[in-house]
KEFIGU-263727 format. One record per residue (C-alpha): z, x, y; residue number from 1; residue in three letters. Coordinates in Angstrom, 3 decimals. Example, Ala and Ser with C-alpha at 12.3 -4.5 7.8 and 13.67 -1.06 7.14 Angstrom:
[r [7.800; 12.300; -4.500]; 1; ALA]
[r [7.140; 13.670; -1.060]; 2; SER]
REM end
This chain:
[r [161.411; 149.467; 128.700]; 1; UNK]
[r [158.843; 147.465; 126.267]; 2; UNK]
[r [161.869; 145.265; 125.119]; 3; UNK]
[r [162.407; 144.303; 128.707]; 4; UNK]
[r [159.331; 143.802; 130.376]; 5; UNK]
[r [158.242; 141.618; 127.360]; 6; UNK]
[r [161.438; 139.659; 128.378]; 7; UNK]
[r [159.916; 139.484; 131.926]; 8; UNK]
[r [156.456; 138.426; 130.284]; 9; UNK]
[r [158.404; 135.894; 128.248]; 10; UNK]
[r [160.017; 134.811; 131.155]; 11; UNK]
[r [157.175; 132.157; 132.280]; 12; UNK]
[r [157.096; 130.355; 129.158]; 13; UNK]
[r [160.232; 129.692; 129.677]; 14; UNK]
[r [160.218; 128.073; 133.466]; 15; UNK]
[r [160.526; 124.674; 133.108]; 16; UNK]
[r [158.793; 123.922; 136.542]; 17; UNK]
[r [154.842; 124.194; 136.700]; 18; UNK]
[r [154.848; 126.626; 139.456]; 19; UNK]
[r [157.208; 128.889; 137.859]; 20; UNK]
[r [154.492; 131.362; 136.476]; 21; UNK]
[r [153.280; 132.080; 139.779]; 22; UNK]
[r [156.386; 133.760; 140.733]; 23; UNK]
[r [156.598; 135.753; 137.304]; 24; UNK]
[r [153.089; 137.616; 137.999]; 25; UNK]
[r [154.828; 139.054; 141.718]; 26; UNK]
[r [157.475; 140.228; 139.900]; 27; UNK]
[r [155.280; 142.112; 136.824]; 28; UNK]
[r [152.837; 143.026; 139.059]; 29; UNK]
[r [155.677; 144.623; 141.538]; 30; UNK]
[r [157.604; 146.207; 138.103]; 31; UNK]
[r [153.980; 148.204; 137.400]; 32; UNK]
[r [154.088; 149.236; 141.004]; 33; UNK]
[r [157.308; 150.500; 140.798]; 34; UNK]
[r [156.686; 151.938; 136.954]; 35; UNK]
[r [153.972; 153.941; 138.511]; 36; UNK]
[r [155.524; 155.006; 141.327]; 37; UNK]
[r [158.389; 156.691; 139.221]; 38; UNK]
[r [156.495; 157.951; 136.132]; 39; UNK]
[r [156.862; 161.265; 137.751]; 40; UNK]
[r [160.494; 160.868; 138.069]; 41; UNK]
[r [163.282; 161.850; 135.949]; 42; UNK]
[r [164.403; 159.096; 133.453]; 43; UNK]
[r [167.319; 158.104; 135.672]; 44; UNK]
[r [165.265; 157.492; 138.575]; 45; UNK]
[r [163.102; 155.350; 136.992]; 46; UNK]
[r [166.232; 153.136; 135.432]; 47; UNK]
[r [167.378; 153.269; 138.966]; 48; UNK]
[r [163.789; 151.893; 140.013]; 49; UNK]
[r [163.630; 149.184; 137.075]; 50; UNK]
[r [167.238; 148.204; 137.858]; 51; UNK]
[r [166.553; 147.538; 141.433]; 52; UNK]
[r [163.127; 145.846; 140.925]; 53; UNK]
[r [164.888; 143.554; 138.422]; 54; UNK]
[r [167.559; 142.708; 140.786]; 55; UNK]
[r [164.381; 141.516; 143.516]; 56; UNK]
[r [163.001; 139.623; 140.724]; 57; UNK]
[r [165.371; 138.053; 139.407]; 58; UNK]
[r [166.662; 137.441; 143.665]; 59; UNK]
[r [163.172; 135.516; 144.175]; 60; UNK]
[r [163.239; 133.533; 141.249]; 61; UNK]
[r [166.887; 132.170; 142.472]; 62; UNK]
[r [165.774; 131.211; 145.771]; 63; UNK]
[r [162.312; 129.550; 144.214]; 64; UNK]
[r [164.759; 127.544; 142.012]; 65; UNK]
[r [166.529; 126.607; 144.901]; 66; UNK]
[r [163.204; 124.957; 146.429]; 67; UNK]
[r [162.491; 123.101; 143.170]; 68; UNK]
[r [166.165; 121.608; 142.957]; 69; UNK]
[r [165.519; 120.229; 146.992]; 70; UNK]
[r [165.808; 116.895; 146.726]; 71; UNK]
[r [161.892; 115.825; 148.070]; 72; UNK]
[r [160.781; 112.831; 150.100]; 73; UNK]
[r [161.487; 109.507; 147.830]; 74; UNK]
[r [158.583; 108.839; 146.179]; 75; UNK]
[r [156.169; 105.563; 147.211]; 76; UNK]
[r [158.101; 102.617; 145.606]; 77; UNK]
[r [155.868; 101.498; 142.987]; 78; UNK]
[r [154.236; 98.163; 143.813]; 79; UNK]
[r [155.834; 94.931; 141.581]; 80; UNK]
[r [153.903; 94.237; 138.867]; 81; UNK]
[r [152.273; 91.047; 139.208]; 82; UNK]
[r [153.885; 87.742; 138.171]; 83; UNK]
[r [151.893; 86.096; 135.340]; 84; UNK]
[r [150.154; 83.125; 136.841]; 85; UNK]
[r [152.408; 80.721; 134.538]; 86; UNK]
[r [155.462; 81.717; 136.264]; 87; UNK]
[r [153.796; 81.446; 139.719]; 88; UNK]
[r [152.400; 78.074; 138.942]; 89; UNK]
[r [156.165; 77.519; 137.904]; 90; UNK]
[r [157.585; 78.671; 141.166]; 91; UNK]
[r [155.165; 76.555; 142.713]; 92; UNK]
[r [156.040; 73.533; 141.058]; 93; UNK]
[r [159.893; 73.800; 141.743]; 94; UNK]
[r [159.856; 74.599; 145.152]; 95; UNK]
[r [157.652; 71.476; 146.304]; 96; UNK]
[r [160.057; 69.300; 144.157]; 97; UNK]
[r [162.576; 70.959; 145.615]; 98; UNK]
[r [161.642; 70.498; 149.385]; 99; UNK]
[r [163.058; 68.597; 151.693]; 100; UNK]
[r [160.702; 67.559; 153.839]; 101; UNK]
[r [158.166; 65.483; 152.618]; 102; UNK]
[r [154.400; 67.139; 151.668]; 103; UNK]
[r [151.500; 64.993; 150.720]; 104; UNK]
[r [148.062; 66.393; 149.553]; 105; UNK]
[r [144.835; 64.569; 150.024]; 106; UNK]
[r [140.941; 64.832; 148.938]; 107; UNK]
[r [138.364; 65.986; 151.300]; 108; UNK]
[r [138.308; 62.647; 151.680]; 109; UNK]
[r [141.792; 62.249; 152.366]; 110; UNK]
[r [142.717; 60.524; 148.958]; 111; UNK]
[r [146.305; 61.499; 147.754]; 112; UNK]
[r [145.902; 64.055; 144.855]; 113; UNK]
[r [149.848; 65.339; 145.098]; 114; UNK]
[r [152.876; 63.996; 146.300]; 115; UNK]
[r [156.786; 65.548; 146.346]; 116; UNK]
[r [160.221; 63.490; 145.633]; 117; UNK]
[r [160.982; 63.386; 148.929]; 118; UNK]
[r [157.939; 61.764; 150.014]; 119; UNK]
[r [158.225; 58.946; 147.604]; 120; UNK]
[r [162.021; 58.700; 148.880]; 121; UNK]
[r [161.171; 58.637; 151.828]; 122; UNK]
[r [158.880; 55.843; 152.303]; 123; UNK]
[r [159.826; 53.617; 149.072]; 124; UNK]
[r [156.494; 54.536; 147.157]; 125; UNK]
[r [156.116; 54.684; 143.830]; 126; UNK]
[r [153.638; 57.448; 141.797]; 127; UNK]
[r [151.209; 54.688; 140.772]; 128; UNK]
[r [151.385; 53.330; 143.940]; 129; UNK]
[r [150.262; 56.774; 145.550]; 130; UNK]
[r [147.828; 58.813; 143.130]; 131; UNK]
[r [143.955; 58.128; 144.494]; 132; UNK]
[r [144.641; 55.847; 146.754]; 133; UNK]
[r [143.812; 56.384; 150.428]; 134; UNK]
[r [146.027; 57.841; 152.948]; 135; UNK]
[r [145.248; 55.695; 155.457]; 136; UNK]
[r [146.136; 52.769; 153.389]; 137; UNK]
[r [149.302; 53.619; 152.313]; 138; UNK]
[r [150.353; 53.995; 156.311]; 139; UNK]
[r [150.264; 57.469; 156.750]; 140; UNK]
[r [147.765; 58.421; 160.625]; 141; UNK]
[r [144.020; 58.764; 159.429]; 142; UNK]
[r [142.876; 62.685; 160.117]; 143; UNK]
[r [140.964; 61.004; 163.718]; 144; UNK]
[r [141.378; 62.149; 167.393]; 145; UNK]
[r [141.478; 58.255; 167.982]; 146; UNK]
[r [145.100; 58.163; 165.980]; 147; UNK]
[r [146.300; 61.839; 165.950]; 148; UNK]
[r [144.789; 63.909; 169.376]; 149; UNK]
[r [142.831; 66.743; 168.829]; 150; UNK]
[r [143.698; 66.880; 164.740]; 151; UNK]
[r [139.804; 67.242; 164.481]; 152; UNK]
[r [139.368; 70.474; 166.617]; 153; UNK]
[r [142.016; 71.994; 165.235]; 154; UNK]
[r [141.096; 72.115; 161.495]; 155; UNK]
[r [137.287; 73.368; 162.096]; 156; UNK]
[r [139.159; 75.928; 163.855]; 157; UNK]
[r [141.108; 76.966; 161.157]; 158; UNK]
[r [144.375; 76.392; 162.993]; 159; UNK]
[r [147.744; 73.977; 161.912]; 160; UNK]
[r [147.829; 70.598; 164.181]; 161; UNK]
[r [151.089; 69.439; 164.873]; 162; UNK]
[r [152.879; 66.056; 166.715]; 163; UNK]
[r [154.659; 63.326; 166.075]; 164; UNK]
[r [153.446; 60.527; 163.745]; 165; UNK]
[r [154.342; 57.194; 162.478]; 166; UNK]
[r [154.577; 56.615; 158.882]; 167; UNK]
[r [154.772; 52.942; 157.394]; 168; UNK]
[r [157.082; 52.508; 154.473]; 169; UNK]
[r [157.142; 50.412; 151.440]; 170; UNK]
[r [158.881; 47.945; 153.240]; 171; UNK]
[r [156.951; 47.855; 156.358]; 172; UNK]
[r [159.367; 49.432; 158.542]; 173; UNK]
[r [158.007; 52.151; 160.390]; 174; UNK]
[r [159.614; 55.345; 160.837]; 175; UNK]
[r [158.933; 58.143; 163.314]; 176; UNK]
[r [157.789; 61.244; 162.031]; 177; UNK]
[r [156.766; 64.905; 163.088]; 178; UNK]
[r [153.774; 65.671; 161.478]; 179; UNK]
[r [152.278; 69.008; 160.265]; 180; UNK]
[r [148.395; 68.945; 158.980]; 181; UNK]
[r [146.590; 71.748; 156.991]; 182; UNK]
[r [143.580; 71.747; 155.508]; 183; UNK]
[r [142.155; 74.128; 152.482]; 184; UNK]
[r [138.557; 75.507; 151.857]; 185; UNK]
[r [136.279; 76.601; 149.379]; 186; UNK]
[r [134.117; 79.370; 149.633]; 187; UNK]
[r [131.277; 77.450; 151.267]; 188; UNK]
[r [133.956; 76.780; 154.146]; 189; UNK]
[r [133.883; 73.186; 153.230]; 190; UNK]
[r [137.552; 71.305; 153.611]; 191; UNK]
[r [138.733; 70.436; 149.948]; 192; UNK]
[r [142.055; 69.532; 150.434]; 193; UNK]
[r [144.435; 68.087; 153.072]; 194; UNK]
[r [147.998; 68.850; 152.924]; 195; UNK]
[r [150.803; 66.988; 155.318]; 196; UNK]
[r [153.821; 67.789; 155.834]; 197; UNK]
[r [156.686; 65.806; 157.761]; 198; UNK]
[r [159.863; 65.037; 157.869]; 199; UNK]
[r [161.761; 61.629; 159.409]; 200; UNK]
[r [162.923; 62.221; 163.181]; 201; UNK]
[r [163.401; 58.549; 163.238]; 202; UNK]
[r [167.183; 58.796; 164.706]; 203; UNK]
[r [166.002; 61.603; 166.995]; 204; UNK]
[r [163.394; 59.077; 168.721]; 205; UNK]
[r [166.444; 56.304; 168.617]; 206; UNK]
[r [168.577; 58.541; 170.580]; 207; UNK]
[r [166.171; 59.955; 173.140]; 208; UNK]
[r [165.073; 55.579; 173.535]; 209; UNK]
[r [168.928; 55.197; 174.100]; 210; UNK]
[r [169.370; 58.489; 176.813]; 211; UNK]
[r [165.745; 57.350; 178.587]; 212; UNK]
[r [167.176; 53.886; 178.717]; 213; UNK]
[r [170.779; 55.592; 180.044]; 214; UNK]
[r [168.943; 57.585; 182.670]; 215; UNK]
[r [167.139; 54.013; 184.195]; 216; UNK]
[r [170.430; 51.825; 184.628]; 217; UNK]
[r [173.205; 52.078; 186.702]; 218; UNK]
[r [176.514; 53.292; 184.855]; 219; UNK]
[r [178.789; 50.826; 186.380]; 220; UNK]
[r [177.539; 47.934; 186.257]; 221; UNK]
[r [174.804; 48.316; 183.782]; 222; UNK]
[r [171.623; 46.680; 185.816]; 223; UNK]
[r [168.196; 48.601; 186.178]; 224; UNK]
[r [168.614; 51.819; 188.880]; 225; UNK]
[r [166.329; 53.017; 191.472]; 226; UNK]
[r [164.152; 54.679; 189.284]; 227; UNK]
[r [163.969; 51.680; 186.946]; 228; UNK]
[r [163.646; 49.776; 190.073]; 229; UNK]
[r [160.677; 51.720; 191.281]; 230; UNK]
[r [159.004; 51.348; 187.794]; 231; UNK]
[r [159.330; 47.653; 187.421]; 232; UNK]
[r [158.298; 47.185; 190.957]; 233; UNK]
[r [154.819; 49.165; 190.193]; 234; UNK]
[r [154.412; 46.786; 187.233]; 235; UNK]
[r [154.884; 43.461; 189.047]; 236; UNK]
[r [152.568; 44.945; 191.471]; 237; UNK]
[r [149.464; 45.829; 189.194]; 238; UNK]
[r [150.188; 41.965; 187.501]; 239; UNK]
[r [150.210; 40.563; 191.489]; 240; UNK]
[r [146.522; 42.320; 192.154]; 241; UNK]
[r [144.859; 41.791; 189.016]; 242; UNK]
[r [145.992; 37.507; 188.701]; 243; UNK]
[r [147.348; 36.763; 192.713]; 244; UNK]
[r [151.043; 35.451; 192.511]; 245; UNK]
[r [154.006; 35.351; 194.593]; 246; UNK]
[r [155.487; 38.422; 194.480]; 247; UNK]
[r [158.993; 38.832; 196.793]; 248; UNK]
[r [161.491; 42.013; 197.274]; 249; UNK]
[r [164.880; 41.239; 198.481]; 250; UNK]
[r [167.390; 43.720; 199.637]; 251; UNK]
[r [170.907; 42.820; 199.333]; 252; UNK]
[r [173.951; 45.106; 201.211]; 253; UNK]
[r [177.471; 44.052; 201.284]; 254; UNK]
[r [179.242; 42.670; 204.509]; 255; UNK]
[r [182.099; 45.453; 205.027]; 256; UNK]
[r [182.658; 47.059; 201.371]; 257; UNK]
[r [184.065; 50.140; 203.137]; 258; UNK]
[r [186.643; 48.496; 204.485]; 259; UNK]
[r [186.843; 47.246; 200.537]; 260; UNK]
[r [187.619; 51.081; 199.471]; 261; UNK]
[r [189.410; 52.049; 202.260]; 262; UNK]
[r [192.403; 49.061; 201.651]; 263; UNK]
[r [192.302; 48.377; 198.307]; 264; UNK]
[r [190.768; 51.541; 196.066]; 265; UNK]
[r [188.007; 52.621; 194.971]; 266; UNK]
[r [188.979; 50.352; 191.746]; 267; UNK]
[r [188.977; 47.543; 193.235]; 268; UNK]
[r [185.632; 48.726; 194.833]; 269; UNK]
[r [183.903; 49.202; 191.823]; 270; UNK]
[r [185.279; 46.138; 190.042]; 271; UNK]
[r [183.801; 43.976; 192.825]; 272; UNK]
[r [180.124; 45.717; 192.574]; 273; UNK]
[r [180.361; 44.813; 188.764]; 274; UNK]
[r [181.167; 40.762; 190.136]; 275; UNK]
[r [178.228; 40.926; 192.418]; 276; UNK]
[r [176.062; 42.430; 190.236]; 277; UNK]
[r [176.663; 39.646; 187.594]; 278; UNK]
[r [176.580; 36.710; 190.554]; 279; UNK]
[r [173.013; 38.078; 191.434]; 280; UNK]
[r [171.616; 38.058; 187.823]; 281; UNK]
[r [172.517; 34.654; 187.058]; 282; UNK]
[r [170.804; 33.197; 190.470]; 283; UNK]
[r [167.317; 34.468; 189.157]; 284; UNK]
[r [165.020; 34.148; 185.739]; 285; UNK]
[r [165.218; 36.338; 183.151]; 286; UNK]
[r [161.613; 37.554; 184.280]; 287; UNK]
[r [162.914; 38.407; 187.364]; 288; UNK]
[r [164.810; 41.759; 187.899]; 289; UNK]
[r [168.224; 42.727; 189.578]; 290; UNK]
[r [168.446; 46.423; 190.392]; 291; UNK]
[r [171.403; 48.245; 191.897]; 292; UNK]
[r [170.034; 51.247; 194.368]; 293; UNK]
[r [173.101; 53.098; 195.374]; 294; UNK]
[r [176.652; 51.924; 196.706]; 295; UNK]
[r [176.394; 48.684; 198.026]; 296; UNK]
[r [172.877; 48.282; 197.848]; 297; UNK]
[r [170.948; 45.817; 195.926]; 298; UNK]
[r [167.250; 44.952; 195.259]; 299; UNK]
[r [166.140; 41.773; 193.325]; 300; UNK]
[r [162.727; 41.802; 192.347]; 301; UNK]
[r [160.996; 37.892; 192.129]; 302; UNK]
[r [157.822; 37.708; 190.196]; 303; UNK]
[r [155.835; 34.770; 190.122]; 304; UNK]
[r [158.107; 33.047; 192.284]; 305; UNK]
[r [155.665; 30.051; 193.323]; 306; UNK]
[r [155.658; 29.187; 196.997]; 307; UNK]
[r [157.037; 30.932; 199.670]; 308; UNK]
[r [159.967; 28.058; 200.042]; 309; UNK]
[r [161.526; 28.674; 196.380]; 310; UNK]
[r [161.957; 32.341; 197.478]; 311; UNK]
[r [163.742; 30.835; 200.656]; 312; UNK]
[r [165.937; 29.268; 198.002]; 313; UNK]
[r [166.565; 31.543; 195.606]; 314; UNK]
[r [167.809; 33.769; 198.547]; 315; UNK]
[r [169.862; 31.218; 199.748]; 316; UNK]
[r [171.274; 30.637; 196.566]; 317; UNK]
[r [172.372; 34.136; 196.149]; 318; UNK]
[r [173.803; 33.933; 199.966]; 319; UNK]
[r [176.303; 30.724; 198.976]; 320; UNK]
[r [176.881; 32.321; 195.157]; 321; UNK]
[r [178.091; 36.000; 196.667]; 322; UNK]
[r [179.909; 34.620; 199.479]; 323; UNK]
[r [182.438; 32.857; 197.494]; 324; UNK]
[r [186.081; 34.544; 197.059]; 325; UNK]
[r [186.687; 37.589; 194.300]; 326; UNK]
[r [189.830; 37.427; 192.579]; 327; UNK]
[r [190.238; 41.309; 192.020]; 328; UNK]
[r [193.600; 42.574; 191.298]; 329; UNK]
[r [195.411; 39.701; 191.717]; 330; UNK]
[r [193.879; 39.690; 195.128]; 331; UNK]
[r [191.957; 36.976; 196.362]; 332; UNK]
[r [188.926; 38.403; 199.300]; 333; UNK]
[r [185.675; 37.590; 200.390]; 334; UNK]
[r [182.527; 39.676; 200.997]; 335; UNK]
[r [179.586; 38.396; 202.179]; 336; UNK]
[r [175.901; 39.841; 201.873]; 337; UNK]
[r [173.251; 40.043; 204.310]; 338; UNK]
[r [169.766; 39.746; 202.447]; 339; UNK]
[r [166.598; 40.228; 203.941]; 340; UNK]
[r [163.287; 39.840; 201.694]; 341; UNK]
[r [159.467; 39.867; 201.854]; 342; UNK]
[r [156.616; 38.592; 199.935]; 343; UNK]
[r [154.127; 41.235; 198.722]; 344; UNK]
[r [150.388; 40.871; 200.479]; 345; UNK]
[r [146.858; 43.249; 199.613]; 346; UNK]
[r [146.806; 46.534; 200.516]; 347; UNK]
[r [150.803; 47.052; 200.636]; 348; UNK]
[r [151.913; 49.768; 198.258]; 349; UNK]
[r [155.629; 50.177; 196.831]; 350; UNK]
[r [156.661; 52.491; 199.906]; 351; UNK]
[r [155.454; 49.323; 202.862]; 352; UNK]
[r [156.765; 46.428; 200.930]; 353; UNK]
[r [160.543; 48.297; 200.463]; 354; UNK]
[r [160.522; 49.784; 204.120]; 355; UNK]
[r [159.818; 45.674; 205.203]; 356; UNK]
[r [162.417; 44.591; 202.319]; 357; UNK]
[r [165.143; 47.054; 204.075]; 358; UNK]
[r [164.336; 46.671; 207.949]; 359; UNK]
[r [164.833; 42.594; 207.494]; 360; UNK]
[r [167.884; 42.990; 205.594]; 361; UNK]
[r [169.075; 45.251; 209.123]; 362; UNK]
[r [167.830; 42.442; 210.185]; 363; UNK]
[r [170.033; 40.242; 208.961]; 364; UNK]
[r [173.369; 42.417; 209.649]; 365; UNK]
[r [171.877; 42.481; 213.340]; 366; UNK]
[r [171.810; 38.566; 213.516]; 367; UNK]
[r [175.844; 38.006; 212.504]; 368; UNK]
[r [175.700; 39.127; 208.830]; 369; UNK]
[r [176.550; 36.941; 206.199]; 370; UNK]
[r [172.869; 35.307; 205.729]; 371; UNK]
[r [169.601; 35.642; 204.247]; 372; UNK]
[r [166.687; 36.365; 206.401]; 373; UNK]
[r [162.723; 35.829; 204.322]; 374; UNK]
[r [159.847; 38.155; 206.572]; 375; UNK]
[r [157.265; 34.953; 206.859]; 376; UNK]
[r [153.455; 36.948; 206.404]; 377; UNK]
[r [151.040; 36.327; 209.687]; 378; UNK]
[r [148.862; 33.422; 208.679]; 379; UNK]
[r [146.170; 35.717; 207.861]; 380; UNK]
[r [147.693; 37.737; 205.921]; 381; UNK]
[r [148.801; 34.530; 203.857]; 382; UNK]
[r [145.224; 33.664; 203.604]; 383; UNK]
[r [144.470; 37.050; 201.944]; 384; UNK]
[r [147.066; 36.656; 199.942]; 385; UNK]
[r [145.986; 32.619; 198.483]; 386; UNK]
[r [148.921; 31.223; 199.723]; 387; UNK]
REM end
């Protein structure tokens, strides 16, 4: 009985887990219990006793075992130890090299301090040509509201500005540019460094020039298209109040075209638009603008045309040059124009002077077609005008 409760005593020492001698008191304190209980027993009742007691003890240890060998929630992952600074520095260093897009750091006072590979590829600079000297100077947008909008606002606040940018190369050339500006503080809140960051959208501007250019000329035959047509005519307009000139509108529509399409194709059609499209440029100045509207419909916008007369003969002109035959298809036809036109006075806007343009080119096709019709001003009007 000694020999095996100093086996249970033992017992604790040899639990591996911490907890493991708070299970082995229970099960002494419950072997006493049981010892006294049965001291007035025979000695095989109190074996019988022991034996069981044992088998509970040695029952709850199991199932405490069990509970240590649970696997337990994963433990917290244990934070990275710190790079040394050396190695951060490193980092540092390779990925501005590295970058792509080009980063520039200035001064407070926005002199260049830092500069990456593919700045200096970018616009043709050289290192010495770069360290200290002003940003400004080397044709990069001063840090001002007058040359980037709203750049000022932005870094008091604390915030990125961002836009597009022109940067001046080595060369001179001038490249388009979207532009990213940071700036960095000290403690005192005080801006200590400037850093840019852009990258050359030069052939992205190109192609957006070429598709706004697209969208403002007529796909056949490549002249100016209503809504060029209504820009151009708002310019001429602002020059003709601000330094009084002639300015005239003509409309131009085609005697019959339907008739055109109808026996000969749509082909046919469109090859003869192209012809009168190219007879009407070359009766006016290259200041002066040929527009197709829609269809058959032309406009032909002359600006600083002189006196009233030379509009009567530039109209006439364009009367004799698209009346003579088209050779289309082997075909030989004619297709005369009826053209009416009007000279802009004070006080008309683009909406009056095109609604005059169009009613005396009706005008025209209501007289026997085939002639060019100029809506003379009152005399007054003239007179306002300085005619």
């Amino acid at each position: 009985m000694n020999s095996f409760l100093t086996m249970i005593v033992g017992t604790p020492n040899r639990f591996r887990h911490p907890s493991a001698r708070v299970l082995a008191l229970p099960m002494l304190a419950s072997l006493g219990v049981g010892y006294e209980l049965s001291s007035s027993s025979n000695l095989v009742t109190q074996a019988g006793s022991l034996l069981l007691l044992s088998l509970l003890g040695l029952q709850c240890w199991r199932m405490q075992r069990q509970q240590w060998t649970k696997p337990g929630p994963a433990p917290a992952s244990v934070p990275a130890m710190a790079e040394p600074a050396s190695k951060l520095q490193n980092l540092s260093s390779r990925v501005l090299q590295a970058c792509g897009d080009a980063v520039v750091v200035s001064d407070g006072l926005d002199r260049i301090v830092m500069v990456n590979p593919a700045f200096l590829a970018m616009t043709g600079l050289s290192p010495s040509e770069v360290m200290g000297h002003s940003a400004e100077l080397l044709g990069m947008a001063p840090l001002r509201d007058s040359h980037l909008n709203g750049v000022r606002s932005s870094l008091e606040a604390d915030l990125r500005w961002s836009g597009e940018s022109a940067q001046t190369c080595a060369d001179g050339q001038q490249i388009d540019t979207c532009l990213t500006v940071t700036a960095l503080r000290n403690e005192a809140s005080q801006i200590t460094q400037h850093i840019r960051t852009f990258n050359d959208i030069t052939p992205l501007k190109q192609q957006q020039r070429v598709l706004a250019e697209q969208a403002r000329h007529d796909s056949l035959t490549g002249l100016p298209n209503r809504r060029a047509f209504g820009e151009r005519l708002q310019q001429a307009m602002s020059r003709a109040r601000r330094q009084p000139q002639t300015l005239a509108v003509l409309y131009v529509d085609l005697d019959g075209f339907k008739s055109v399409n109808d026996l000969h194709g749509h082909a046919v059609g469109d090859q003869l638009l192209v012809e009168v499209g190219q007879r009407l440029d070359a009766c006016v100045r290259l200041t002066d603008c040929v527009c197709r509207l829609s269809g058959d419909e032309f406009t032909v916008i002359l600006e600083g045309a002189g006196h009233p007369d030379e509009v009567q003969r530039v109209g006439n002109r364009m009367l004799e040059r698209l009346s003579l035959p088209h050779c289309l298809k082997g075909q030989s036809m004619v297709v005369t124009p009826s053209i009416g036109g009007t000279l802009f006075i004070l006080g008309d806007n683009a909406s009056t002077l095109c609604q005059r343009a169009d009613e005396t080119m009706y005008e025209a096709k209501r007289s026997g077609k085939a002639r060019f019709i100029l809506n003379l001003l009152q005399p007054e009007l003239q007179h306002a005008q300085g005619t």
